[in-house]
C-alpha positions as CSV (number, residue, x, y, z in Angstrom):
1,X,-4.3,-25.9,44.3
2,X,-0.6,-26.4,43.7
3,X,-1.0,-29.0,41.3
4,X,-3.9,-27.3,39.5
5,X,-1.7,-24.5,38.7
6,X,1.4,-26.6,38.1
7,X,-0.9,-28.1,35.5
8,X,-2.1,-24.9,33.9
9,X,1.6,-23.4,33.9
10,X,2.8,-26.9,31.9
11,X,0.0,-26.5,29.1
12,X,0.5,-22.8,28.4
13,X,4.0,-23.5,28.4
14,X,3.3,-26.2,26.2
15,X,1.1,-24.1,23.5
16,X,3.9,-21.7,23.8
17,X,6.2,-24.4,22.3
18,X,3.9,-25.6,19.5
19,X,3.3,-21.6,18.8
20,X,6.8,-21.1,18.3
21,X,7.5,-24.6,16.7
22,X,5.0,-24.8,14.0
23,X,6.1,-24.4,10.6
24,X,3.2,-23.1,8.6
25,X,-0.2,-21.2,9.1
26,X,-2.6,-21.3,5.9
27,X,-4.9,-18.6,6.3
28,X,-8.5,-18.7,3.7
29,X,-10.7,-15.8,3.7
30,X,-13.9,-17.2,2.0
31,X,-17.2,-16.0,1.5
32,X,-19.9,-19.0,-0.1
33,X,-17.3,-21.3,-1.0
34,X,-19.7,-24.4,0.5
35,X,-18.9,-26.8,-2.5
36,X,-15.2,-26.5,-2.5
37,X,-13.9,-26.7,1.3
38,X,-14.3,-30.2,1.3
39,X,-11.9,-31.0,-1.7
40,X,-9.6,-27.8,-0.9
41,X,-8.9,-29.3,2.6
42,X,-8.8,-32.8,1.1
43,X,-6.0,-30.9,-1.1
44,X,-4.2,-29.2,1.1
45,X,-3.9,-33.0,3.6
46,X,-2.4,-34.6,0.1
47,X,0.7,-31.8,0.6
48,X,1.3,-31.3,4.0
49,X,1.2,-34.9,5.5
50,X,3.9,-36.4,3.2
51,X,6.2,-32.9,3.9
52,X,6.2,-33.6,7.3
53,X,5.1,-29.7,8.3
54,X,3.7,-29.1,11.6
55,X,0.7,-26.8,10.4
56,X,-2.2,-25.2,11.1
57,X,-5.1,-24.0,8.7
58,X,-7.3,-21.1,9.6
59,X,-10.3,-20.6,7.8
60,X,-12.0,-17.0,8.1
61,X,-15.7,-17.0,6.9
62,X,-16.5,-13.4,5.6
63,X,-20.3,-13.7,6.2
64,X,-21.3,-16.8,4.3
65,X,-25.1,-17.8,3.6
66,X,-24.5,-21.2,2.2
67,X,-23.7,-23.5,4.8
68,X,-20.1,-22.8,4.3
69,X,-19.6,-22.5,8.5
70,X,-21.4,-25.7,9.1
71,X,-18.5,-27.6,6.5
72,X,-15.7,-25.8,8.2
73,X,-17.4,-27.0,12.0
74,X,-17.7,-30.5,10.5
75,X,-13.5,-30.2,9.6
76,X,-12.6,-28.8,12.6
77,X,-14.5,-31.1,15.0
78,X,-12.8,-34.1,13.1
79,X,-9.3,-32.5,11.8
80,X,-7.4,-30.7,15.1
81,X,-5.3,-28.6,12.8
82,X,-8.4,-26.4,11.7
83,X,-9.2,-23.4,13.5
84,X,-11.3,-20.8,11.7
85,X,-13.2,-17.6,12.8
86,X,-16.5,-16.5,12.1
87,X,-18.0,-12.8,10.5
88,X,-21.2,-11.9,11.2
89,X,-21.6,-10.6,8.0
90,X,-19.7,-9.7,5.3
91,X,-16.6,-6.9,5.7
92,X,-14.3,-7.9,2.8
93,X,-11.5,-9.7,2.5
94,X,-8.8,-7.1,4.5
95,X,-10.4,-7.4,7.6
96,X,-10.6,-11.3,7.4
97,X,-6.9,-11.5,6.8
98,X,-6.2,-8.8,9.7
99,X,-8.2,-10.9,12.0
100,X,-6.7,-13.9,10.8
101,X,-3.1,-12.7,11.1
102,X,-3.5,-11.8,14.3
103,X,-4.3,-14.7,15.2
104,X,-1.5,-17.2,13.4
105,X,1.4,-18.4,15.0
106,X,3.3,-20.6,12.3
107,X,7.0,-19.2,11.6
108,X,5.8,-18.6,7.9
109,X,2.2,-17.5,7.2
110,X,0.7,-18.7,3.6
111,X,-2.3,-16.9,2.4
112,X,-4.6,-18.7,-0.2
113,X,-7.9,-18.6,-1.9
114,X,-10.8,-20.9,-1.0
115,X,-11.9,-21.2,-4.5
116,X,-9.3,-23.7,-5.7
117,X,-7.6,-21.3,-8.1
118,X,-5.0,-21.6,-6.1
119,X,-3.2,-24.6,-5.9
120,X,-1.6,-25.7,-2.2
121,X,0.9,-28.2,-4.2
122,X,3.3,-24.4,-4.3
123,X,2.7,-24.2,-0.3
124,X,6.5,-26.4,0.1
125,X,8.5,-24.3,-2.4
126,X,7.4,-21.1,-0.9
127,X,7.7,-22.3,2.2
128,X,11.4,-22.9,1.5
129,X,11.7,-19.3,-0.4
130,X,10.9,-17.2,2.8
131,X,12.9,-20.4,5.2
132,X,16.3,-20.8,3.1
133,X,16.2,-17.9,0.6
134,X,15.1,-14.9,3.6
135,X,12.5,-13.1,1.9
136,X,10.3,-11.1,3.6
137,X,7.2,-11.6,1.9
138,X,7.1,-14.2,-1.6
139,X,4.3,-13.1,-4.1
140,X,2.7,-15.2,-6.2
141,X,2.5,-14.7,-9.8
142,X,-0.5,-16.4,-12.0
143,X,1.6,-16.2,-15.2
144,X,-1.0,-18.0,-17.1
145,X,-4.2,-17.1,-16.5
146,X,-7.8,-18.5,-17.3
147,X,-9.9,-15.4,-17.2
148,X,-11.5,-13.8,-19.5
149,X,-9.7,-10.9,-22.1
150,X,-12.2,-8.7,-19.9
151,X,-9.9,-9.8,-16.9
152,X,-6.7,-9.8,-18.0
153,X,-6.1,-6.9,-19.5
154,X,-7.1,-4.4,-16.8
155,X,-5.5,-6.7,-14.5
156,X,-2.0,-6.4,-16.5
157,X,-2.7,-2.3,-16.6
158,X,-3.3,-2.1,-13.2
159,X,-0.2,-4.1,-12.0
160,X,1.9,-1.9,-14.1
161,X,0.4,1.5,-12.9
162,X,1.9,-0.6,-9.0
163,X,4.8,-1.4,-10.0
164,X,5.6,2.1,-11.0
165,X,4.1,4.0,-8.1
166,X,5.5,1.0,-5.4
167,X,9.1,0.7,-6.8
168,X,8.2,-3.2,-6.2
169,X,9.0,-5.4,-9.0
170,X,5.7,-8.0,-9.1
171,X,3.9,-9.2,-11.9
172,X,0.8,-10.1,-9.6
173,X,0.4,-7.2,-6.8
174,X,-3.4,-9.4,-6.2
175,X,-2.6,-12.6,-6.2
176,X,-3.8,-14.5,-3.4
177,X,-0.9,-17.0,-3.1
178,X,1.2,-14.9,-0.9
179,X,3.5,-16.5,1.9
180,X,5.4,-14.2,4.9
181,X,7.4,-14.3,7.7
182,X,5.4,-14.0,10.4
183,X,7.2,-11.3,11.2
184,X,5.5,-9.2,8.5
185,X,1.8,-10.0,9.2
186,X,2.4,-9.2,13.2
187,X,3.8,-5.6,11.3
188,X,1.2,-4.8,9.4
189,X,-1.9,-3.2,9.4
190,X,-4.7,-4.2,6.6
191,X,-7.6,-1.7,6.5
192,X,-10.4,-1.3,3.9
193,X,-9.6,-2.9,0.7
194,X,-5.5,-2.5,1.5
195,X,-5.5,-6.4,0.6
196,X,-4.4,-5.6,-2.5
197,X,-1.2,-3.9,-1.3
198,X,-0.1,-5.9,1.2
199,X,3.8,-5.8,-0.3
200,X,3.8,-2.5,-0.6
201,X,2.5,-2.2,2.9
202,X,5.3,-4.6,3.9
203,X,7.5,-2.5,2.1
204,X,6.6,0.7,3.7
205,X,6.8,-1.2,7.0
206,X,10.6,-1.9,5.9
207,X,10.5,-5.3,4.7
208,X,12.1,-5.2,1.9
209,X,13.1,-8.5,0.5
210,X,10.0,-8.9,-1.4
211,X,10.3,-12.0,-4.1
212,X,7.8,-13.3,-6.4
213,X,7.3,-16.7,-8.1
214,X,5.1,-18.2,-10.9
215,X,2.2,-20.5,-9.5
216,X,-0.3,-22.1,-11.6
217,X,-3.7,-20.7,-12.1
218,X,-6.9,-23.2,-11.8
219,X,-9.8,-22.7,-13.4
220,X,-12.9,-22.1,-10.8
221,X,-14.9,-24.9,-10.4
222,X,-17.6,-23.8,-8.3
223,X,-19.7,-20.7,-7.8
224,X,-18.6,-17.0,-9.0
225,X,-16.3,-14.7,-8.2
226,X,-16.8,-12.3,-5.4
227,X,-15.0,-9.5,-7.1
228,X,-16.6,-6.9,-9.9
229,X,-14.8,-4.3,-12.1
230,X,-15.1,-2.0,-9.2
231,X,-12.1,-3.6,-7.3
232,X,-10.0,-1.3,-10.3
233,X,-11.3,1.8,-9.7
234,X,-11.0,1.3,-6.2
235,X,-7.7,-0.3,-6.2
236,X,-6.5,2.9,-7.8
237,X,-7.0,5.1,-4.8
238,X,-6.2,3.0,-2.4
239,X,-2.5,2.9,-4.2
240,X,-2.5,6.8,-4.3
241,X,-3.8,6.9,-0.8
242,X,-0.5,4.1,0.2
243,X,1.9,6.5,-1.9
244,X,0.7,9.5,-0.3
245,X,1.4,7.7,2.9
246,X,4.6,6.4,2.3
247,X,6.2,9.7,1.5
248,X,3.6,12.1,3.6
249,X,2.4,10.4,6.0
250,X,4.3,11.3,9.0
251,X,5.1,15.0,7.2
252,X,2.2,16.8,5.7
253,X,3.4,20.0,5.8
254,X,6.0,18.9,3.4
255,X,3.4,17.9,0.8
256,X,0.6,20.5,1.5
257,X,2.7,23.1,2.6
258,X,5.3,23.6,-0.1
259,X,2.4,23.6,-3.1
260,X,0.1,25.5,-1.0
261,X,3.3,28.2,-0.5
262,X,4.0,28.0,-4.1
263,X,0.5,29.0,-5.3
264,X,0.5,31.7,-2.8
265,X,3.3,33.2,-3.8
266,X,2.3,32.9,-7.7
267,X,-1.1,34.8,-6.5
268,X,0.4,36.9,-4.4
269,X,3.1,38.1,-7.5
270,X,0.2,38.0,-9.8
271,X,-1.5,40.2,-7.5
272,X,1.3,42.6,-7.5
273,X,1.6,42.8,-11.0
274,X,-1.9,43.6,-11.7
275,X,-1.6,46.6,-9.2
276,X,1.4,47.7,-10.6
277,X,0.4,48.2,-14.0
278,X,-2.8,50.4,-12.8
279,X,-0.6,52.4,-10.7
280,X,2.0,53.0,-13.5
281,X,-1.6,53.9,-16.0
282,X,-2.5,56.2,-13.7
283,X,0.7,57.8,-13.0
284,X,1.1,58.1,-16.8
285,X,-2.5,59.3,-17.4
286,X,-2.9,56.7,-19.5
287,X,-7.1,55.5,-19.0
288,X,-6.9,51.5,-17.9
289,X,-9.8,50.0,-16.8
290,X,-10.3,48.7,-13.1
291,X,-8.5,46.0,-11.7
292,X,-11.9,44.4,-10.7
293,X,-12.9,44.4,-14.8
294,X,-9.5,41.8,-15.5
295,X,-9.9,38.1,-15.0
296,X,-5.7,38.1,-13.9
297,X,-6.9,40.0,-10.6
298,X,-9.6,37.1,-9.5
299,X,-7.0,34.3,-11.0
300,X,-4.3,36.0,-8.2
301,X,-7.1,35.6,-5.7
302,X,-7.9,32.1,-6.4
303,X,-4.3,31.2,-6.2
304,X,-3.8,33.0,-2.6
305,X,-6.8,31.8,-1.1
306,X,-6.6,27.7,-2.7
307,X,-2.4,28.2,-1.2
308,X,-3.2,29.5,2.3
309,X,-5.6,26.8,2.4
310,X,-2.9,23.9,1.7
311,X,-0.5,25.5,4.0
312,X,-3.4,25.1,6.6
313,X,-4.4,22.1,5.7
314,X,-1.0,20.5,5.9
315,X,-0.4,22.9,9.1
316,X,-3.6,20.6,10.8
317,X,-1.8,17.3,9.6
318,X,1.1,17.9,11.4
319,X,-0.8,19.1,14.7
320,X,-2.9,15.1,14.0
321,X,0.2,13.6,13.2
322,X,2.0,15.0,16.4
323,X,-0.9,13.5,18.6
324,X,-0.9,10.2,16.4
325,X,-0.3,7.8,19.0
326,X,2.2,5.8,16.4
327,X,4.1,8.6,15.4
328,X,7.0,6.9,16.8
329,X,6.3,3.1,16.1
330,X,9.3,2.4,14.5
331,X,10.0,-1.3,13.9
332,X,13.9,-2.1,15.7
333,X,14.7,-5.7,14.9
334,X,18.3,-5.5,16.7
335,X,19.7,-3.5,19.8
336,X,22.8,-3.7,21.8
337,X,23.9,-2.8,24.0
């Protein structure tokens, strides 16, 4: 028994060391990408073996129906490097890179399409971006595309609408190519479509040092792409719903509770006025119709009932807020004492 558990102590320790000596994790989220695994991992062997990394590449298969899962068994029964995960259907790309993430342990996590778009020959100069340049998080940026005008354009639109509401200088907010410290992905939660704003969740997490470089942009090969024109509209709220939560978050009352005081007050003024100037008609003699018969009076109303609503609303968010139970995870990444 004493050697059995001598033996067991030795490998954990042992996959502790590998966890915490291996250079790179490549995480692909893919979804009926059958016809290019085979040449992507081909791809990704022709960088990594000469560079010496120690890596690891886990695949995440978002629900596939072509036989993409039986390709990625056949690589990892042959290639020991390959791990990969399994959806039972399809739940979009944020859950398979929160799964994923939780599940890497390289010192620097790279992120990458499975549709070769994205090429793994920029996998060593990020790599040494986040390693010898300490950034938190490096973006890539697909400064020539081959998309259609269709494509482009909103794209372009909609990363400048981010990098006003973010305050985070990239060209490329949803570009795939991303690599981190693993200290960021471990930080981070990715929910719903939040893919998208994974720096400016970093951000809002406190990692700041968020860079950004040019990577080339292949044109697909196989299949189509799994994203429609909704991902826009949708992308849109999400980034209100990540502003909102950067500055509100943790205070509603300061959001909800200041306009909802303010339009209270203009109704309640309102109000006042109205009542004043019948009081003063009738105290003159002067005839003046009934307060009832002015649209001012229900305009005042509106205003005090929409306010005290806000100020409740944002009273609730705080009571939620107080019972969050992360309404003190703050991230401390030094202590002495």
């Amino acid at each position: 028994m004493l050697v059995v558990f001598l033996f067991f102590s030795y490998l954990c320790d042992y996959k502790l060391y590998l966890s915490q000596k291996m250079d790179i994790s490549l995480v692909i989220p893919l979804l009926n990408e059958a016809e290019s695994l085979p040449e992507l991992y081909a791809w990704i062997t022709r960088v990594m073996k000469p560079a010496g990394y120690s890596y690891e590449i886990l695949f995440v298969d978002d629900g596939s129906t072509d036989g993409s899962w039986e390709i990625i068994r056949q690589l990892r029964n042959k290639h020991s490097e390959v791990r990969a995960i399994r959806f039972r259907k399809n739940y979009g790309k944020s859950p398979a890179l929160h799964c994923a993430f939780q599940r890497t342990r390289g010192k620097v996590v790279i992120t990458m399409d499975a549709d070769l778009q994205d090429s793994p020959e920029e996998i060593p100069e990020l790599y040494r971006m986040i390693i010898e340049q300490n950034y938190d998080l490096v973006s890539g940026w697909k400064k020539k595309r081959y998309d259609p005008i269709t494509k482009t354009l909103p794209t372009k639109l909609f990363n400048a609408t981010a990098r006003r509401f973010s305050g985070i200088r990239l060209h490329d907010f949803n570009c795939g190519l991303k690599a981190y410290k693993q200290e960021v992905v471990k930080n981070i939660e990715i929910y719903n479509d939040m893919h998208r704003w994974i720096p400016f969740l970093a951000k809002n997490a406190g990692f700041t040092r968020i860079g950004e470089k040019v990577v080339q942009h292949q044109a697909r090969q196989y299949g189509q792409t799994k994203f429609g024109l909704d991902r826009f509209t949708n992308g849109y709220l999400d980034l209100f719903t990540l502003w909102f939560l950067s500055k509100f978050g943790k205070k509603p009352m300061h959001f909800f509770g200041l306009i909802g005081s303010l339009l209270f007050i203009i109704g309640l003024f309102a109000a006042l006025v109205v009542g004043s100037i019948k009081v003063y008609a009738l105290g003159k003699g002067i005839p003046a119709p009934l307060v009832t018969n002015t649209p001012y009076f229900y305009i005042s109303l509106t205003c005090m009932i929409i306010g005290a609503q806000l100020f409740l609303a944002g009273f609730i968010g705080e009571l939620i807020t107080r019972n969050a139970s992360d309404r003190n995870n703050y991230l401390i990444i030094e202590e002495l004492e």
